[in-house]
mmCIF file of the C-alpha atoms, coordinates in Angstrom:
data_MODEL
# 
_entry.id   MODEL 
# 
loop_
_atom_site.group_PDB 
_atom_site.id 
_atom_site.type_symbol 
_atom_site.label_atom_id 
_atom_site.label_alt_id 
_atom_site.label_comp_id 
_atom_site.label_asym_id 
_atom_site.label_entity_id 
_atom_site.label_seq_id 
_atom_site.pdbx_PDB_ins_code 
_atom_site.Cartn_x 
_atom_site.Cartn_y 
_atom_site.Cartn_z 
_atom_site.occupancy 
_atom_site.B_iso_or_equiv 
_atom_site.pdbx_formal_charge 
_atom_site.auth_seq_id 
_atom_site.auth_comp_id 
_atom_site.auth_asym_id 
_atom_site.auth_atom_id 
_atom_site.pdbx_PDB_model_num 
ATOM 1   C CA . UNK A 1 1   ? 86.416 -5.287  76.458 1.00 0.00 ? 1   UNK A CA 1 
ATOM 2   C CA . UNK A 1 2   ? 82.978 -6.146  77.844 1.00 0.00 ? 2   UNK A CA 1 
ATOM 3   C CA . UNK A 1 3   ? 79.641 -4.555  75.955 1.00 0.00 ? 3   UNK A CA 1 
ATOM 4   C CA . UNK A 1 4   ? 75.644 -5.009  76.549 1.00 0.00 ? 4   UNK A CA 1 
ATOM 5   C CA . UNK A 1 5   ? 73.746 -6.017  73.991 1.00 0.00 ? 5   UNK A CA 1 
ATOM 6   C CA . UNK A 1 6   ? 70.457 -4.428  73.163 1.00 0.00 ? 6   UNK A CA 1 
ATOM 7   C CA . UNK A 1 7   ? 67.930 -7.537  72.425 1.00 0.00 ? 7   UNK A CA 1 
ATOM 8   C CA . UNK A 1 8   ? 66.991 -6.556  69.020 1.00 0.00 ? 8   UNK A CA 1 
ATOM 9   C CA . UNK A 1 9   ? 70.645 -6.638  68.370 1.00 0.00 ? 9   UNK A CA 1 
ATOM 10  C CA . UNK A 1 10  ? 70.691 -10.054 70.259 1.00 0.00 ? 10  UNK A CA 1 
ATOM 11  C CA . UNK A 1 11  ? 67.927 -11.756 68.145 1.00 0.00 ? 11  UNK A CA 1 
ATOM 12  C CA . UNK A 1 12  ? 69.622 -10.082 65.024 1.00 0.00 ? 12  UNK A CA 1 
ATOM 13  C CA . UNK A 1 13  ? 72.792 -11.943 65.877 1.00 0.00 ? 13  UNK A CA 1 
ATOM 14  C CA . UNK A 1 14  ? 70.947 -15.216 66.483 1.00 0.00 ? 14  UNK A CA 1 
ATOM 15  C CA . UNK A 1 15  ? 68.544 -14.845 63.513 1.00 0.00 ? 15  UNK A CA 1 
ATOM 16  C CA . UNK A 1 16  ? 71.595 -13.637 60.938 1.00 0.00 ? 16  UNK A CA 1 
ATOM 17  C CA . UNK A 1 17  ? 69.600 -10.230 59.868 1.00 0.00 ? 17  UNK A CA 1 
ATOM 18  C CA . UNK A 1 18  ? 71.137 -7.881  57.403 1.00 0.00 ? 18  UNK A CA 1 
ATOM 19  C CA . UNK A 1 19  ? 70.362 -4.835  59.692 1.00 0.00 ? 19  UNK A CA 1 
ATOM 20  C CA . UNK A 1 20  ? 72.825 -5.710  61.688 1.00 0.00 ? 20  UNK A CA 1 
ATOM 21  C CA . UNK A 1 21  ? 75.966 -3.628  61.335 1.00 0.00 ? 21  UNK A CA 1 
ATOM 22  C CA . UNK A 1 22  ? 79.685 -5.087  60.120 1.00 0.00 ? 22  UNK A CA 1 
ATOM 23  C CA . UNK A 1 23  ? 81.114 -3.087  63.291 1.00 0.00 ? 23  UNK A CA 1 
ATOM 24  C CA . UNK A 1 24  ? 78.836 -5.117  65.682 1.00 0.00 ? 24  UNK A CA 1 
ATOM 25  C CA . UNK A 1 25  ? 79.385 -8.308  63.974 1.00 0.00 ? 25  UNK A CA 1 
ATOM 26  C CA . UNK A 1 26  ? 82.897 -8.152  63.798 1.00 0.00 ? 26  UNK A CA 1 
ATOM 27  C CA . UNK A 1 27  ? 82.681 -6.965  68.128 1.00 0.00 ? 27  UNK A CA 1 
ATOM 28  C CA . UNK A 1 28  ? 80.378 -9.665  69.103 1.00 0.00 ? 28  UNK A CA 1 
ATOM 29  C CA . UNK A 1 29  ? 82.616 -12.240 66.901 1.00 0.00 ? 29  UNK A CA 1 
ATOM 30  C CA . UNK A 1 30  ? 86.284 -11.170 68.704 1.00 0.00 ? 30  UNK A CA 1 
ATOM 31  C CA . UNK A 1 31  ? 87.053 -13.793 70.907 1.00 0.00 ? 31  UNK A CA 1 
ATOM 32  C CA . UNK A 1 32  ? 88.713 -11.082 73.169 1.00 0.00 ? 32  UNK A CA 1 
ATOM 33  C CA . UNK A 1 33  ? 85.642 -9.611  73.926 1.00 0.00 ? 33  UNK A CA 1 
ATOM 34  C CA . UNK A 1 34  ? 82.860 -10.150 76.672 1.00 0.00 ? 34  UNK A CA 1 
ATOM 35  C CA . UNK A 1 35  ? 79.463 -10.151 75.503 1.00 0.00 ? 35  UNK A CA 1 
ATOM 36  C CA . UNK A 1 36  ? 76.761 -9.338  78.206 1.00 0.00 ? 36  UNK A CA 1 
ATOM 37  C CA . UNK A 1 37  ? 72.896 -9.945  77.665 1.00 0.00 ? 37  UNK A CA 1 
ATOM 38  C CA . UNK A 1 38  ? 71.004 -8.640  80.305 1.00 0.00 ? 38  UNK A CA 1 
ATOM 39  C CA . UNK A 1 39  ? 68.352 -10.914 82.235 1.00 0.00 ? 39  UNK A CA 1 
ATOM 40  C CA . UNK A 1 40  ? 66.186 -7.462  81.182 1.00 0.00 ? 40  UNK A CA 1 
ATOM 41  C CA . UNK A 1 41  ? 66.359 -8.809  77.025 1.00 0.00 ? 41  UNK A CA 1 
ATOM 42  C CA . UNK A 1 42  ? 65.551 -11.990 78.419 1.00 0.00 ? 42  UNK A CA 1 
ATOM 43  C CA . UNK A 1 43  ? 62.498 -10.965 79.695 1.00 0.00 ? 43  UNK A CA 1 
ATOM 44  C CA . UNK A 1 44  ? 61.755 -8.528  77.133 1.00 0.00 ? 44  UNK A CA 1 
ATOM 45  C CA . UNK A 1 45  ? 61.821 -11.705 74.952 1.00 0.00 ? 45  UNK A CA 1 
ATOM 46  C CA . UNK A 1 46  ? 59.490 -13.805 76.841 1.00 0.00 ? 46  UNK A CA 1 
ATOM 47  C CA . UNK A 1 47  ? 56.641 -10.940 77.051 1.00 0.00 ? 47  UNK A CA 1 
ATOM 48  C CA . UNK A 1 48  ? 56.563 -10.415 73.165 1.00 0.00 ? 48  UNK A CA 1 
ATOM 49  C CA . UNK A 1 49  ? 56.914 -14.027 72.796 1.00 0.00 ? 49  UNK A CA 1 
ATOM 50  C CA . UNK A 1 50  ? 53.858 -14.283 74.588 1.00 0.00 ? 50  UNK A CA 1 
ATOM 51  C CA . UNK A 1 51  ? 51.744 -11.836 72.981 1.00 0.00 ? 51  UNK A CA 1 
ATOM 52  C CA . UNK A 1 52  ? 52.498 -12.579 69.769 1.00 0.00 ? 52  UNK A CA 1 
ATOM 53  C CA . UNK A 1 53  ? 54.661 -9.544  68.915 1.00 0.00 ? 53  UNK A CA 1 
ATOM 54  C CA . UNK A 1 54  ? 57.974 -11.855 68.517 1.00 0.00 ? 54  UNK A CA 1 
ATOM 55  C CA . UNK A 1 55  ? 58.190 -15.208 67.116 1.00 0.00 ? 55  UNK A CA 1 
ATOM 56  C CA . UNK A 1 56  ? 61.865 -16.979 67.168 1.00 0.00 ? 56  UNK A CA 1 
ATOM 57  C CA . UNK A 1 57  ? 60.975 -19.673 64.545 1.00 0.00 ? 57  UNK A CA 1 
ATOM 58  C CA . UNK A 1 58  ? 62.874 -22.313 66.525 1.00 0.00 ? 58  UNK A CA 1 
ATOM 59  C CA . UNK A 1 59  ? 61.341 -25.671 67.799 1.00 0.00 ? 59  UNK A CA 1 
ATOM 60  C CA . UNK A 1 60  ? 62.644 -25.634 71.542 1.00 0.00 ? 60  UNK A CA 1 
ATOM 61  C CA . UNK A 1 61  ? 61.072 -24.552 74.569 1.00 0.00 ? 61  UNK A CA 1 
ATOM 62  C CA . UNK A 1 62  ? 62.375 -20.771 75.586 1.00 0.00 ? 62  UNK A CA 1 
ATOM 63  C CA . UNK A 1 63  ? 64.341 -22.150 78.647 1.00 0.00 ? 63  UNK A CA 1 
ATOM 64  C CA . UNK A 1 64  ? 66.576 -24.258 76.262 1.00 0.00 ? 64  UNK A CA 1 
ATOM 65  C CA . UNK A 1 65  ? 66.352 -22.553 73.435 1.00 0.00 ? 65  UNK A CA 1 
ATOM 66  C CA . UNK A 1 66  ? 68.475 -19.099 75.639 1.00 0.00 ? 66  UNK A CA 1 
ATOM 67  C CA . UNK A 1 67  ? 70.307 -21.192 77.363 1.00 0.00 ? 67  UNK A CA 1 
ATOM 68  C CA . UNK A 1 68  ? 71.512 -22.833 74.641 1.00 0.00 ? 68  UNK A CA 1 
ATOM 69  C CA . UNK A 1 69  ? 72.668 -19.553 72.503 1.00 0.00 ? 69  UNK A CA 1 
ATOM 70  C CA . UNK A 1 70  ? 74.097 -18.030 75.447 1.00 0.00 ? 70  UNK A CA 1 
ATOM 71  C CA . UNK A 1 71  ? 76.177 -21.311 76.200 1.00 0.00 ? 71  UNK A CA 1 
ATOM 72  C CA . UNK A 1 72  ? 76.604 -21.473 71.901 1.00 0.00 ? 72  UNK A CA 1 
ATOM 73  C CA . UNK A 1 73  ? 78.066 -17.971 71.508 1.00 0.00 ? 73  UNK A CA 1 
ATOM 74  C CA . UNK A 1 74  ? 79.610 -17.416 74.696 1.00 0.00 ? 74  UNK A CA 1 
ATOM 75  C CA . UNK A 1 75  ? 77.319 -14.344 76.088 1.00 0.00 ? 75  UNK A CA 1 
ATOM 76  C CA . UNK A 1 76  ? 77.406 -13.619 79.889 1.00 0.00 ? 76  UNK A CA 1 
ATOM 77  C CA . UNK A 1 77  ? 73.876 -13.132 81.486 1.00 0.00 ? 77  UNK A CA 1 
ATOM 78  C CA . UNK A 1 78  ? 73.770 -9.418  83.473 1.00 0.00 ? 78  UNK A CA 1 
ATOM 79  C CA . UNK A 1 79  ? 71.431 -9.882  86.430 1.00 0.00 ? 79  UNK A CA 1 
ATOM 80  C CA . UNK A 1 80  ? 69.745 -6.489  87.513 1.00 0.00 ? 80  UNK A CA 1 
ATOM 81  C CA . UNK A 1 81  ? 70.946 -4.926  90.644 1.00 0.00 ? 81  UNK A CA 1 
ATOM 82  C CA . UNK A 1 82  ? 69.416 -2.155  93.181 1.00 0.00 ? 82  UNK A CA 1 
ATOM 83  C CA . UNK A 1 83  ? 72.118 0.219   91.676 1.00 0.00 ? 83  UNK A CA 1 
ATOM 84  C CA . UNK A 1 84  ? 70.667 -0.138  88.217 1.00 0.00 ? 84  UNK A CA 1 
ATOM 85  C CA . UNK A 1 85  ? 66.964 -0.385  89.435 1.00 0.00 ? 85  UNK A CA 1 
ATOM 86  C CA . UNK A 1 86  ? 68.049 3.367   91.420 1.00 0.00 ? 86  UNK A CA 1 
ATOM 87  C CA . UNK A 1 87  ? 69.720 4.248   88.309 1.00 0.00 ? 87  UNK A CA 1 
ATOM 88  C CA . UNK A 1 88  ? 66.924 4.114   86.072 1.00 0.00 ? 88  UNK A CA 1 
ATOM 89  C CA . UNK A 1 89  ? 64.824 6.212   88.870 1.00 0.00 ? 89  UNK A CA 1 
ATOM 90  C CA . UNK A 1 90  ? 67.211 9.201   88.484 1.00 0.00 ? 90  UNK A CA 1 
ATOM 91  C CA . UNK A 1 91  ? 66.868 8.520   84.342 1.00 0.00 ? 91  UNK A CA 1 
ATOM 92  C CA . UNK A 1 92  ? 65.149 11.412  81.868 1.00 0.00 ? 92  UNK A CA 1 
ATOM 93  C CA . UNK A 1 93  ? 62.532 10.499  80.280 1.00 0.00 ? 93  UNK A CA 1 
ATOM 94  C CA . UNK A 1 94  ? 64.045 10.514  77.035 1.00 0.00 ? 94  UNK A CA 1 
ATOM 95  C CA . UNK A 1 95  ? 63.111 7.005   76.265 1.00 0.00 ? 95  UNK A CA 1 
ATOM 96  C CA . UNK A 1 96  ? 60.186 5.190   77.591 1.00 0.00 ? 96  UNK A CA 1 
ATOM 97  C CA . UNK A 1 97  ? 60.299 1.947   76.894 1.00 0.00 ? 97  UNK A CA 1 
ATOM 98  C CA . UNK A 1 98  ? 61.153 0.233   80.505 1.00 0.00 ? 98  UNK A CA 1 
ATOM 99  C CA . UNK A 1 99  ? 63.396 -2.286  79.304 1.00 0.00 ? 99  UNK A CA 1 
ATOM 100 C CA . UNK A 1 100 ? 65.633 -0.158  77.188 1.00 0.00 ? 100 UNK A CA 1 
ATOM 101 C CA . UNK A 1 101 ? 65.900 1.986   80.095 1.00 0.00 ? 101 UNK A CA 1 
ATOM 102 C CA . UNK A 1 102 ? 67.492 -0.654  82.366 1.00 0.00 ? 102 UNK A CA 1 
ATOM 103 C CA . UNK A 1 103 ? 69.677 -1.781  80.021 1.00 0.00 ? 103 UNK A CA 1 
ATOM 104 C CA . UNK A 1 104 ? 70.858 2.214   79.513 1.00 0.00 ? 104 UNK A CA 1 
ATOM 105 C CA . UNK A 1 105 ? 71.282 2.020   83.834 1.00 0.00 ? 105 UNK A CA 1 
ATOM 106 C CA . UNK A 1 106 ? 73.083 -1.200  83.778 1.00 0.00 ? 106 UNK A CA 1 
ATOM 107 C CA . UNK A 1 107 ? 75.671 0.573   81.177 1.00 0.00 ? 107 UNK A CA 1 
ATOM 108 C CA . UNK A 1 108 ? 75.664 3.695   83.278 1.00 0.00 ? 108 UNK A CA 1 
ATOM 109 C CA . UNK A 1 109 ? 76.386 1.550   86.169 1.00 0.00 ? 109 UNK A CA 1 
ATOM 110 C CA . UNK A 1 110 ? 78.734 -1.081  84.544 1.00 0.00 ? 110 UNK A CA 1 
ATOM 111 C CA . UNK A 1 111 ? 80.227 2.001   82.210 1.00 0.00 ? 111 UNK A CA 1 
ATOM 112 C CA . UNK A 1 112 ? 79.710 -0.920  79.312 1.00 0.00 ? 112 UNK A CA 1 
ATOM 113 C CA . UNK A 1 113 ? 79.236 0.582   76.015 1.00 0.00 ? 113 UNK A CA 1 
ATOM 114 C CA . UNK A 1 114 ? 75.925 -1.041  74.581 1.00 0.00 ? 114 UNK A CA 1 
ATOM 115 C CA . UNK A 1 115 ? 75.592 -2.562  70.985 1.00 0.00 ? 115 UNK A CA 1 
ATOM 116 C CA . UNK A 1 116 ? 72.361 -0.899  69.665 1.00 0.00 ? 116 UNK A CA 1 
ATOM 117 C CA . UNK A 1 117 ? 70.751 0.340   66.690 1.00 0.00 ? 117 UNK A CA 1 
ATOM 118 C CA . UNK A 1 118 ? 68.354 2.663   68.615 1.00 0.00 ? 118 UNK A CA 1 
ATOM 119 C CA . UNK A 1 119 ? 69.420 6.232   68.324 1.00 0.00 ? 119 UNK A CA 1 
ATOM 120 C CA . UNK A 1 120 ? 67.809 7.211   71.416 1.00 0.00 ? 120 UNK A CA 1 
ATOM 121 C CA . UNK A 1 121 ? 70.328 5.957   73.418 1.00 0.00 ? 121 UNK A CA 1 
ATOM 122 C CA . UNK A 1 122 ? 72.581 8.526   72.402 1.00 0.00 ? 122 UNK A CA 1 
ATOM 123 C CA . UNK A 1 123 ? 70.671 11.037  74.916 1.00 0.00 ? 123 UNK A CA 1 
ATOM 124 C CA . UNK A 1 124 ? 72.098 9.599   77.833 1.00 0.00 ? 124 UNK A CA 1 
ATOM 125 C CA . UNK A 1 125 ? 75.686 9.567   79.322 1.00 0.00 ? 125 UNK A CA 1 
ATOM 126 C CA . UNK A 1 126 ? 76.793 5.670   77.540 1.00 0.00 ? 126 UNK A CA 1 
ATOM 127 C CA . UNK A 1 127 ? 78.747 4.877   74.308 1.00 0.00 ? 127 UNK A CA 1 
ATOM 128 C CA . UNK A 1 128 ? 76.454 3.510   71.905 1.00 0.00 ? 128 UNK A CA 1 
ATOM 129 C CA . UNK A 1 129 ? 78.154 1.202   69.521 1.00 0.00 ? 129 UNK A CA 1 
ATOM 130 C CA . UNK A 1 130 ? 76.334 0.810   65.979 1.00 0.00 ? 130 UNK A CA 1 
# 
């Protein structure tokens, strides 16, 4: 079964937090599983990295650093398309935050249940995995 990660639960995974639920440990970990991480976290990352909000306590250059935990734990990049761009036109406004709500049109679109912590998400038509 495929399912989107939210990037805090992303950098949970990578940075081991307790916060983290058993359920979405034990998904990510199943072999028979596809993890997706869309380029949206990826961006998301970069931004707070950048400002100062988000610090990854890791020596490598971002580039290598993603590339290297994607290739590590076997997560498939999700590009955003003009179906999940017109998606997230059509959205409520029930959450704001612009990168949350492309990864809750790239679920719509995809119909991929999304591993998140973030309650909001429940307000739209996805499964929410926690």
């Amino acid at each position: 079964m495929m399912f989107l990660l939210d990037t805090h639960t992303f950098i949970w995974y990578l940075t081991d937090n307790s916060r983290l639920s058993n359920q979405v440990i034990e998904l990510i970990n199943d072999e028979n599983n596809q993890i997706l991480l869309s380029i949206a976290s990826l961006w998301e990352i970069a931004i707070k990295q950048s400002i100062g909000k988000l610090t990854l306590n890791q020596p490598l250059p971002f580039e290598i650093f993603i590339t290297q935990q994607l290739n590590l734990n076997n997560f498939t990049l999700l590009n955003i398309t003009v179906s999940d761009i017109a998606v997230v036109s059509t959205l409520p406004l029930h959450h704001r935050d612009p990168f949350d709500r492309i990864l809750i049109a790239q679920a719509i679109v995809g119909n991929i249940p999304v591993l998140c912590a973030d309650r909001i998400f429940d307000a739209y038509p996805i499964q929410r995995l926690w």
